[in-house]
Biopython code that builds the backbone (N, CA, C, O; Angstrom):
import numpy as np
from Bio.PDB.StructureBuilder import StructureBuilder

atoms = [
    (1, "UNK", "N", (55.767, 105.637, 124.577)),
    (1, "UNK", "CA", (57.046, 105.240, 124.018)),
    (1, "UNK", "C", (56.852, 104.500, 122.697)),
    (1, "UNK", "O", (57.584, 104.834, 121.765)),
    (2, "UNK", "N", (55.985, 103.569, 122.514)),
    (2, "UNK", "CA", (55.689, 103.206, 121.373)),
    (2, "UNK", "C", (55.058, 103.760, 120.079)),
    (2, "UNK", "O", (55.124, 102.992, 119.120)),
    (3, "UNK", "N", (54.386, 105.091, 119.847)),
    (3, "UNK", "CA", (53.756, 105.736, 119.343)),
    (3, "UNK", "C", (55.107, 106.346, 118.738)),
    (3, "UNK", "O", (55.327, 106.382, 117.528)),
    (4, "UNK", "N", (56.153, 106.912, 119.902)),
    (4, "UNK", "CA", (57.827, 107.564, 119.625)),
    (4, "UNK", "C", (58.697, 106.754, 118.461)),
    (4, "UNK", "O", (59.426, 107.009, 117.502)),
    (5, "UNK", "N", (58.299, 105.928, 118.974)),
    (5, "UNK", "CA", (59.233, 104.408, 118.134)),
    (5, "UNK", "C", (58.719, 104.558, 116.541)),
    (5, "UNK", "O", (59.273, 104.793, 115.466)),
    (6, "UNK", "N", (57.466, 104.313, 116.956)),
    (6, "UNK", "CA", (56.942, 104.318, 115.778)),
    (6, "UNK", "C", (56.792, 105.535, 115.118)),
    (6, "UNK", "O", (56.037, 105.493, 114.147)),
    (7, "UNK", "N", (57.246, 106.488, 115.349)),
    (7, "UNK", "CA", (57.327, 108.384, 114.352)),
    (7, "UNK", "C", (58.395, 107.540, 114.019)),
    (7, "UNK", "O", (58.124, 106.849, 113.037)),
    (8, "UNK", "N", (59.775, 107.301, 114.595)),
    (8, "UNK", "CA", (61.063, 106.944, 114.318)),
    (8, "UNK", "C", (61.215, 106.177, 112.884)),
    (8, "UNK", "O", (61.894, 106.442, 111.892)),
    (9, "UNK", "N", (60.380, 105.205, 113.155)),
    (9, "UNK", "CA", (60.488, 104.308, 111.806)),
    (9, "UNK", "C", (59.874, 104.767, 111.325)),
    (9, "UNK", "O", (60.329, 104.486, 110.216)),
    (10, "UNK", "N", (59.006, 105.396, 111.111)),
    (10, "UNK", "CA", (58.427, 106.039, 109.868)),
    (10, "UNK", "C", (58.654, 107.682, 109.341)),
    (10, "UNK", "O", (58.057, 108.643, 108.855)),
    (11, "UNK", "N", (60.123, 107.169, 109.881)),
    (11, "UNK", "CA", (60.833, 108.962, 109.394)),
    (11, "UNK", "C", (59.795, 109.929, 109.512)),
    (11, "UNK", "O", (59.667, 110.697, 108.559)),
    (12, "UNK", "N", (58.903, 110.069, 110.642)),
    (12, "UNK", "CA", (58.072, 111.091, 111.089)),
    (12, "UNK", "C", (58.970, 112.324, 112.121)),
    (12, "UNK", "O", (58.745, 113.517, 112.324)),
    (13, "UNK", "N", (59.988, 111.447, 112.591)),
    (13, "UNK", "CA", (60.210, 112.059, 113.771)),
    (13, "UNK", "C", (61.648, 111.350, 113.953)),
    (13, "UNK", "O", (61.889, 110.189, 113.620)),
    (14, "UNK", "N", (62.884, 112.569, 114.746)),
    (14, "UNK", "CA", (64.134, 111.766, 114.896)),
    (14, "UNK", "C", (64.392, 111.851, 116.295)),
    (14, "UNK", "O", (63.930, 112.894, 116.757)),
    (15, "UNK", "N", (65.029, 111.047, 117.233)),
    (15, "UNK", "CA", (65.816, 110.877, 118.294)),
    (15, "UNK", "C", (66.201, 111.863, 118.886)),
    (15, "UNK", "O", (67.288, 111.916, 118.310)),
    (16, "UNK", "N", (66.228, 112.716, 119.571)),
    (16, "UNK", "CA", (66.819, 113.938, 120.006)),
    (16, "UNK", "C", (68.709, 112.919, 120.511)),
    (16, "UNK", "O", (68.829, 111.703, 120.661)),
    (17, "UNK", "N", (69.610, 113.776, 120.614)),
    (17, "UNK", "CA", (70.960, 113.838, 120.657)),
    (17, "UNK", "C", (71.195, 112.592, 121.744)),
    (17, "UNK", "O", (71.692, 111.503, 121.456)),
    (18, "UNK", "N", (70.659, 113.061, 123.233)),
    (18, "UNK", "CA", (70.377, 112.605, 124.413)),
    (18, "UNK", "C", (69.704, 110.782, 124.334)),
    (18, "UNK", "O", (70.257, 109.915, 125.011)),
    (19, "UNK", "N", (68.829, 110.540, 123.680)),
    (19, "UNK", "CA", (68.428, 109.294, 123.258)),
    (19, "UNK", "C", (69.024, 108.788, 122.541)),
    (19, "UNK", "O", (69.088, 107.561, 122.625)),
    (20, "UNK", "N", (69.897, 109.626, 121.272)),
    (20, "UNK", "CA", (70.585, 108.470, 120.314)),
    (20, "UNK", "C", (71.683, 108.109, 121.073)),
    (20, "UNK", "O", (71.969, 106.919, 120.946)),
    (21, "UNK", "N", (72.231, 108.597, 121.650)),
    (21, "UNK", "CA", (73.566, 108.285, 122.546)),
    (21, "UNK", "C", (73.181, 106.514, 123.588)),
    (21, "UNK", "O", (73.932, 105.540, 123.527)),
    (22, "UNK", "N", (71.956, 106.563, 124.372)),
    (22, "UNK", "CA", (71.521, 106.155, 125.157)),
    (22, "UNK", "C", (70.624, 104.949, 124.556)),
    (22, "UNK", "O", (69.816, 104.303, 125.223)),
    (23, "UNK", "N", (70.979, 104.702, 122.815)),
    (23, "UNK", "CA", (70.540, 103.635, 122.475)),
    (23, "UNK", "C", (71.841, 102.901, 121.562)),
    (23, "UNK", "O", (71.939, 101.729, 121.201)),
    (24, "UNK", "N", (72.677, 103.924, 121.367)),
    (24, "UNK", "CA", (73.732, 103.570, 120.605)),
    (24, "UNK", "C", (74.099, 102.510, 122.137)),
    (24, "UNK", "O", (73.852, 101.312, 122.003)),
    (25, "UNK", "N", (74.575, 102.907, 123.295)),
    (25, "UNK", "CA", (75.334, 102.552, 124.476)),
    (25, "UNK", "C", (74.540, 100.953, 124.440)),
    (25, "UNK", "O", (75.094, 99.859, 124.341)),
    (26, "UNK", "N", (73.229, 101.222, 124.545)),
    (26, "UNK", "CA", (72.192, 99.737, 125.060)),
    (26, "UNK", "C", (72.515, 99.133, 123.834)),
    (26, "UNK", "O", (72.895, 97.977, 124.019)),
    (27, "UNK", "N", (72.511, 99.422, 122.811)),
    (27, "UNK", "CA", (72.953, 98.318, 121.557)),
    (27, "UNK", "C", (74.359, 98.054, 121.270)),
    (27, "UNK", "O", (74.785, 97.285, 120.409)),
    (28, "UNK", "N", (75.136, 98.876, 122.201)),
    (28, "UNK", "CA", (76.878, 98.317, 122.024)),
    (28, "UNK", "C", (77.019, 98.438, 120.674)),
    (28, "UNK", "O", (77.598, 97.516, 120.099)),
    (29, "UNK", "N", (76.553, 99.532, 119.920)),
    (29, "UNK", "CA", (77.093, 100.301, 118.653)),
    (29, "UNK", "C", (76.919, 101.451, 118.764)),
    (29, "UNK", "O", (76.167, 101.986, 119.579)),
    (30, "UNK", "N", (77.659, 102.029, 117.880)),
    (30, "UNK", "CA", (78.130, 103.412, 117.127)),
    (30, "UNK", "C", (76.790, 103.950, 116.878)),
    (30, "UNK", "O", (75.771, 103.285, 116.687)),
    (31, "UNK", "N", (76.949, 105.790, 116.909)),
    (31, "UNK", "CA", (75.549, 105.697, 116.609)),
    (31, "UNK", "C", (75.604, 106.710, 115.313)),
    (31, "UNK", "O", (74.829, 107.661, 115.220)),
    (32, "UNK", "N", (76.597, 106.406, 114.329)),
    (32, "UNK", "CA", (76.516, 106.352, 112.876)),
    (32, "UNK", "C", (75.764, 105.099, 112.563)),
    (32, "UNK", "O", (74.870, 105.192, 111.722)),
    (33, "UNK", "N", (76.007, 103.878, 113.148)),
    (33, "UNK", "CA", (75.474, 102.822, 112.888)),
    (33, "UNK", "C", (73.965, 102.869, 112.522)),
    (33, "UNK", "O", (73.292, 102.282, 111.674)),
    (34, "UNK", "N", (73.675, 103.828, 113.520)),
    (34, "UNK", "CA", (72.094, 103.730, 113.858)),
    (34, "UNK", "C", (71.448, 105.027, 112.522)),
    (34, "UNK", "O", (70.260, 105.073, 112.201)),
    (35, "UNK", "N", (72.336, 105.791, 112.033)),
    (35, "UNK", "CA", (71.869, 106.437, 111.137)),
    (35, "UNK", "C", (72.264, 105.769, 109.602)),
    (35, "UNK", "O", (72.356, 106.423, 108.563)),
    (36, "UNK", "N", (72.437, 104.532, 109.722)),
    (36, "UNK", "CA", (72.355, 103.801, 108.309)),
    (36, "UNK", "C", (73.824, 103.848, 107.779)),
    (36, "UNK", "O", (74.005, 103.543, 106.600)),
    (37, "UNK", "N", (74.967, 104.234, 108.618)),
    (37, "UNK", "CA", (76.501, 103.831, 107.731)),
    (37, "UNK", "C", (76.812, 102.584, 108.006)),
    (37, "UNK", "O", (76.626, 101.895, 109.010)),
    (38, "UNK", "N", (77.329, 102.371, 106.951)),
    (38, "UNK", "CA", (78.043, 100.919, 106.715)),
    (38, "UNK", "C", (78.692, 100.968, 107.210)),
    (38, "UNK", "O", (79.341, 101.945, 106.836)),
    (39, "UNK", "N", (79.468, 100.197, 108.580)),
    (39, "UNK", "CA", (80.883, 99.946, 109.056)),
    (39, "UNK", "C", (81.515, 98.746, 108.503)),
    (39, "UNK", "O", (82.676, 98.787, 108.912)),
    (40, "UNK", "N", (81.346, 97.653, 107.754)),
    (40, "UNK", "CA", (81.898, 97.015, 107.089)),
    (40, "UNK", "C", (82.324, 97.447, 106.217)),
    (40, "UNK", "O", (83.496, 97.105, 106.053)),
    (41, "UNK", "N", (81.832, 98.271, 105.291)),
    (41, "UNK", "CA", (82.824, 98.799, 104.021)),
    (41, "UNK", "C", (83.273, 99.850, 103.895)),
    (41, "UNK", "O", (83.673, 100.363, 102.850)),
    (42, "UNK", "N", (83.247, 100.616, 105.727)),
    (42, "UNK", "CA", (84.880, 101.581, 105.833)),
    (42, "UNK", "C", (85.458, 100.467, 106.350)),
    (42, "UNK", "O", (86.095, 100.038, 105.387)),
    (43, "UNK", "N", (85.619, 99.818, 107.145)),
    (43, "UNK", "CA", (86.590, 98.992, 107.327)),
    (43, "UNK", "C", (87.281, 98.136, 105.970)),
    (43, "UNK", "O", (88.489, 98.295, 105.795)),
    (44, "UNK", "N", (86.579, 97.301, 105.087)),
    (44, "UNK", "CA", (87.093, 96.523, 103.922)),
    (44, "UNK", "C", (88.099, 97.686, 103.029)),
    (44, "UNK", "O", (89.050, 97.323, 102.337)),
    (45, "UNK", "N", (87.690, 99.087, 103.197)),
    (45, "UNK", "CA", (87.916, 100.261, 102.494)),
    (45, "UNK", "C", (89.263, 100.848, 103.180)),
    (45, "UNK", "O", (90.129, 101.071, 102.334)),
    (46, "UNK", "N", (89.574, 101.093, 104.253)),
    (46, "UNK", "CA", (90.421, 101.129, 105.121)),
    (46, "UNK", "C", (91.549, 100.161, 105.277)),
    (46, "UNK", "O", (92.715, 100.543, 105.367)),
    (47, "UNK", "N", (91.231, 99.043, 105.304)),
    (47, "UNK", "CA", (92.443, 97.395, 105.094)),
    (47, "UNK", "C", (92.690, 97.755, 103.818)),
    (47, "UNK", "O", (93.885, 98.050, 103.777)),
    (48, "UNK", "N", (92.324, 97.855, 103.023)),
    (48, "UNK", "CA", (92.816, 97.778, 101.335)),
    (48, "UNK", "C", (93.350, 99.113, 101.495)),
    (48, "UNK", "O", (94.321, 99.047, 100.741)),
    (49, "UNK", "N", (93.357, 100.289, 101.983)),
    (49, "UNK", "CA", (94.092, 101.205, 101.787)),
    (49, "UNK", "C", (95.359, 101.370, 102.486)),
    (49, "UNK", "O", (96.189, 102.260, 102.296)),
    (50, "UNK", "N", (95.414, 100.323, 103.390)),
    (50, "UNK", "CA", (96.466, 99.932, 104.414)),
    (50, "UNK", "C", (97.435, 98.871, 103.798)),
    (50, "UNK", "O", (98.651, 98.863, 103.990)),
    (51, "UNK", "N", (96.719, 97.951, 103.009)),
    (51, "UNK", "CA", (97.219, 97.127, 102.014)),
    (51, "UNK", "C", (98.090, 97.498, 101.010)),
    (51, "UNK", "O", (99.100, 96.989, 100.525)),
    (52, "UNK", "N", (97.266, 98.816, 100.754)),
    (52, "UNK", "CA", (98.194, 99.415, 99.094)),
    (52, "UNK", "C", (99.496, 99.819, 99.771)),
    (52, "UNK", "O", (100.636, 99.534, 99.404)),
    (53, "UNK", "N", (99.139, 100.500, 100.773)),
    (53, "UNK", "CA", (100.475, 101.478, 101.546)),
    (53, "UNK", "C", (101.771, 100.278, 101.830)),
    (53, "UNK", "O", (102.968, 100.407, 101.573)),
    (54, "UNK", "N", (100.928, 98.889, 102.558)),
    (54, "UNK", "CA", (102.263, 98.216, 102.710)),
    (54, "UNK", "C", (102.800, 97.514, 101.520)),
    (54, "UNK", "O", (103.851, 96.880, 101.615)),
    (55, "UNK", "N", (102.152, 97.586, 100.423)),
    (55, "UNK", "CA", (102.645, 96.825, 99.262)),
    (55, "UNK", "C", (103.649, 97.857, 98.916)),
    (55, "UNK", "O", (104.828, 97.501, 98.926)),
    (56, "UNK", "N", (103.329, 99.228, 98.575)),
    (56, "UNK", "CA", (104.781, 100.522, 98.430)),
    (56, "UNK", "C", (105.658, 100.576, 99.151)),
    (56, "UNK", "O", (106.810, 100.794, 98.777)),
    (57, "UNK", "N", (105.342, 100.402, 100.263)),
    (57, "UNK", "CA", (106.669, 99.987, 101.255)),
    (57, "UNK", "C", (107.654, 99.022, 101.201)),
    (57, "UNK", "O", (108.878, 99.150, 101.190)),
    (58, "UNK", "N", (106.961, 98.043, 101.170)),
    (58, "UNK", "CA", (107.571, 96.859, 100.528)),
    (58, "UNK", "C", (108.170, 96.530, 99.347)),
    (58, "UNK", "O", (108.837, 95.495, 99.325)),
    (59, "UNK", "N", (108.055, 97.308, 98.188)),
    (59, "UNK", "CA", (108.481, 97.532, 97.166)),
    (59, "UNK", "C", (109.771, 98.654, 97.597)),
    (59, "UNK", "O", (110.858, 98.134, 97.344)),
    (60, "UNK", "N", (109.852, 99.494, 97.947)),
    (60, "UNK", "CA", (110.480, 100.774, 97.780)),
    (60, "UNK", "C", (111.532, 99.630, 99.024)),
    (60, "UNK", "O", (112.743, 99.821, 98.910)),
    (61, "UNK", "N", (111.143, 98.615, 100.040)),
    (61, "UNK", "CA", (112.528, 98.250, 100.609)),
    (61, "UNK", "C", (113.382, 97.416, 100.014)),
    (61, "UNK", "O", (114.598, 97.239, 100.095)),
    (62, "UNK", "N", (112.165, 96.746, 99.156)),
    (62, "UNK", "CA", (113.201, 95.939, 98.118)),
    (62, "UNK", "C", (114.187, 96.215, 97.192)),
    (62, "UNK", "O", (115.158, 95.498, 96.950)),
    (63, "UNK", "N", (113.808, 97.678, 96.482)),
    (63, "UNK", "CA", (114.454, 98.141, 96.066)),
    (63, "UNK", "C", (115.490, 99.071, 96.352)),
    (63, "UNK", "O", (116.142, 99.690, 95.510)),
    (64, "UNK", "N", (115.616, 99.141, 97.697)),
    (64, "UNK", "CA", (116.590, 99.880, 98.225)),
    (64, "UNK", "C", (117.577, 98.724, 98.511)),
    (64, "UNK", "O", (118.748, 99.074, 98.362)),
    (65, "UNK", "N", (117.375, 97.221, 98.947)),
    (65, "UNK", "CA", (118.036, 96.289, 99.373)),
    (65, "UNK", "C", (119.305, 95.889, 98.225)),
    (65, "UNK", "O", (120.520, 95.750, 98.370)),
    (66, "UNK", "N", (118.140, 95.750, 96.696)),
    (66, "UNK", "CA", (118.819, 95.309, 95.687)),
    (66, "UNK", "C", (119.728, 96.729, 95.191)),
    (66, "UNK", "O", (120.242, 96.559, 94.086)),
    (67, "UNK", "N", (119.889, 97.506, 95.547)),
    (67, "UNK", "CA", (120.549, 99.329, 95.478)),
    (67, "UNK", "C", (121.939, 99.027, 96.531)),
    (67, "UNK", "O", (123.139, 99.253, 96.371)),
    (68, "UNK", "N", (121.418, 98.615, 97.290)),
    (68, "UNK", "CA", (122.484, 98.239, 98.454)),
    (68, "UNK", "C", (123.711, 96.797, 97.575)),
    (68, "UNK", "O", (124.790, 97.064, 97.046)),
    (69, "UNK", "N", (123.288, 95.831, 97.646)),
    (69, "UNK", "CA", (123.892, 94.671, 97.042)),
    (69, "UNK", "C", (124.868, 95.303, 95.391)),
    (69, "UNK", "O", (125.993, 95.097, 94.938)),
    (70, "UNK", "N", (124.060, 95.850, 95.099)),
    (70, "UNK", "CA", (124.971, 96.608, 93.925)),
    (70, "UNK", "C", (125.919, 97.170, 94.042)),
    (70, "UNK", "O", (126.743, 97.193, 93.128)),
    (71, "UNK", "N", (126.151, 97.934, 95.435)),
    (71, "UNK", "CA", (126.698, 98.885, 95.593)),
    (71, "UNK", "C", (127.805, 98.519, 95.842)),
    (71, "UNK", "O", (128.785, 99.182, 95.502)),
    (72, "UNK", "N", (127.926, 96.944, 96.742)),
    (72, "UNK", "CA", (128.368, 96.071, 97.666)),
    (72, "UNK", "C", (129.206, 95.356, 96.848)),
    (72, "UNK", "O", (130.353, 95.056, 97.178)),
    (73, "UNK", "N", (128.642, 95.032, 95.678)),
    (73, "UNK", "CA", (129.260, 94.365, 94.534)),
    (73, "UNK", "C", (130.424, 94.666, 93.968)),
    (73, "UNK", "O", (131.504, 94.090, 93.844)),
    (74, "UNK", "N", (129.739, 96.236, 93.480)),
    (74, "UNK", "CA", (130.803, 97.316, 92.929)),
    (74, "UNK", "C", (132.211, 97.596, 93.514)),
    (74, "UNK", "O", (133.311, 97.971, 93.106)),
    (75, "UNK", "N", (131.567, 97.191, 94.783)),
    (75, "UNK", "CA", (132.840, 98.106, 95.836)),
    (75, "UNK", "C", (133.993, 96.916, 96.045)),
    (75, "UNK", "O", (135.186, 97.109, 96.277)),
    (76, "UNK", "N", (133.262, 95.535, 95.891)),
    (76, "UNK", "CA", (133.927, 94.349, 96.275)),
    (76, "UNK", "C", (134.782, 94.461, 95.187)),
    (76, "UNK", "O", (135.863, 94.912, 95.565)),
    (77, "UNK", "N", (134.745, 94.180, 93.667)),
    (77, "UNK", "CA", (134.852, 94.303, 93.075)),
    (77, "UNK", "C", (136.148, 95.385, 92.579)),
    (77, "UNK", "O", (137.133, 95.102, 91.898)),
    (78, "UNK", "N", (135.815, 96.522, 93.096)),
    (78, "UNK", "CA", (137.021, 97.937, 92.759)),
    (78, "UNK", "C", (137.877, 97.011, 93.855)),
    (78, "UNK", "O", (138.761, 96.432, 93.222)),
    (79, "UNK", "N", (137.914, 96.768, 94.845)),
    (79, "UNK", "CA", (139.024, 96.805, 95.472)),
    (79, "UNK", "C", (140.101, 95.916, 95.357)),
    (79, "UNK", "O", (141.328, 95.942, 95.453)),
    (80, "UNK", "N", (138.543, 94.535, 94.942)),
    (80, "UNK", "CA", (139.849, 93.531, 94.265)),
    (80, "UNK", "C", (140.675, 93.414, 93.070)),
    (80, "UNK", "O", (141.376, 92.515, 92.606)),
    (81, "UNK", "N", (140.340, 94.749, 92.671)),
    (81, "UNK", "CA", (141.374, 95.038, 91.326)),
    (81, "UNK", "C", (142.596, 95.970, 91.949)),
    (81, "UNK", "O", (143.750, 95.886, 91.527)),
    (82, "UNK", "N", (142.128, 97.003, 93.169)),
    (82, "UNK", "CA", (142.998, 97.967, 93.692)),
    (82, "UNK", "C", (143.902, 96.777, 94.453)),
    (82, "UNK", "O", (145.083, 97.094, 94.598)),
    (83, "UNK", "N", (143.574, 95.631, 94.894)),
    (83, "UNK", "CA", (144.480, 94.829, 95.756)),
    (83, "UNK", "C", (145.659, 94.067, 94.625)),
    (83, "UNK", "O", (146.868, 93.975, 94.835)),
    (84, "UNK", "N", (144.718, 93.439, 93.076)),
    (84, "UNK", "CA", (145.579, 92.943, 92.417)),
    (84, "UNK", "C", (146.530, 94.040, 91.495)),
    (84, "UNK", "O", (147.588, 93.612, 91.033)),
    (85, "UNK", "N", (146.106, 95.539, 91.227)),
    (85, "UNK", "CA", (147.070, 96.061, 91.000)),
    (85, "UNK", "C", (148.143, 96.326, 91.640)),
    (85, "UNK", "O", (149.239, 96.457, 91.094)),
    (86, "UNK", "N", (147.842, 96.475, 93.372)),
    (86, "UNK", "CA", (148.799, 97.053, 94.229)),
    (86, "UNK", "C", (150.170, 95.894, 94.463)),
    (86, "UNK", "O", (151.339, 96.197, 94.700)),
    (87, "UNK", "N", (149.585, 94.511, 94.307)),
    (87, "UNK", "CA", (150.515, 93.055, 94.243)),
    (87, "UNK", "C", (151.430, 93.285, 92.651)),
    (87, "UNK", "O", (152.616, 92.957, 92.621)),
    (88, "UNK", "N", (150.891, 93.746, 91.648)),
    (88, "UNK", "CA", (151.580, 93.867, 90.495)),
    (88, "UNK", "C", (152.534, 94.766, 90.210)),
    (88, "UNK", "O", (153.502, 94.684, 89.454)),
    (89, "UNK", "N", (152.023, 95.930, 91.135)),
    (89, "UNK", "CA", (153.104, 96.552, 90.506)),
    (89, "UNK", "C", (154.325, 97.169, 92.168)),
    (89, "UNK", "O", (155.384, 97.763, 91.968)),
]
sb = StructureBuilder()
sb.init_structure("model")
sb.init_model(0)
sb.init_chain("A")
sb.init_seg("    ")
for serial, (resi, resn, name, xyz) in enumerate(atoms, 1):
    if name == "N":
        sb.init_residue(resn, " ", resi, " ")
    sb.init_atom(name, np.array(xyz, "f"), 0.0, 1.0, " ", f" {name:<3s}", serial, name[0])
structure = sb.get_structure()
């Protein structure tokens, strides 16, 4: 087993399917992990892309809010002229 280990680290020799599984499990990681990916910077990469999305969202409700209030304005507005014309004449 140690001779195995040691092909391993010295990129002589790789893990068959069956073992990487069965060391990913005993180390309670991924076994991309074990072939050298970064899981910190898909994750940091992933939040910031989750980030951008809720910042557009958040924008696009604001601007639907202040779309709304305008509208609200307008309308307040027409009627209290349709109420003071309808008293005038």
């Amino acid at each position: 087993m140690r001779q195995t280990v040691s092909k391993w680290e010295q990129g002589l020799s790789v893990p068959d399917s069956d073992m990487l599984v069965l060391i990913s499990d005993t180390l309670e990681t991924p076994v991309s992990t074990l072939f050298g990916e970064n899981i910190a910077e898909i994750e940091v990469d992933e939040i910031k892309a989750i980030a951008e999305k809720l910042e557009v969202i958040n924008l696009q409700l604001a601007q639907k809010k202040t779309s709304r209030r305008k509208v609200v304005h307008w309308l307040l507005i027409s009627l209290s002229i349709v109420i003071v014309l309808t008293f005038l004449f």
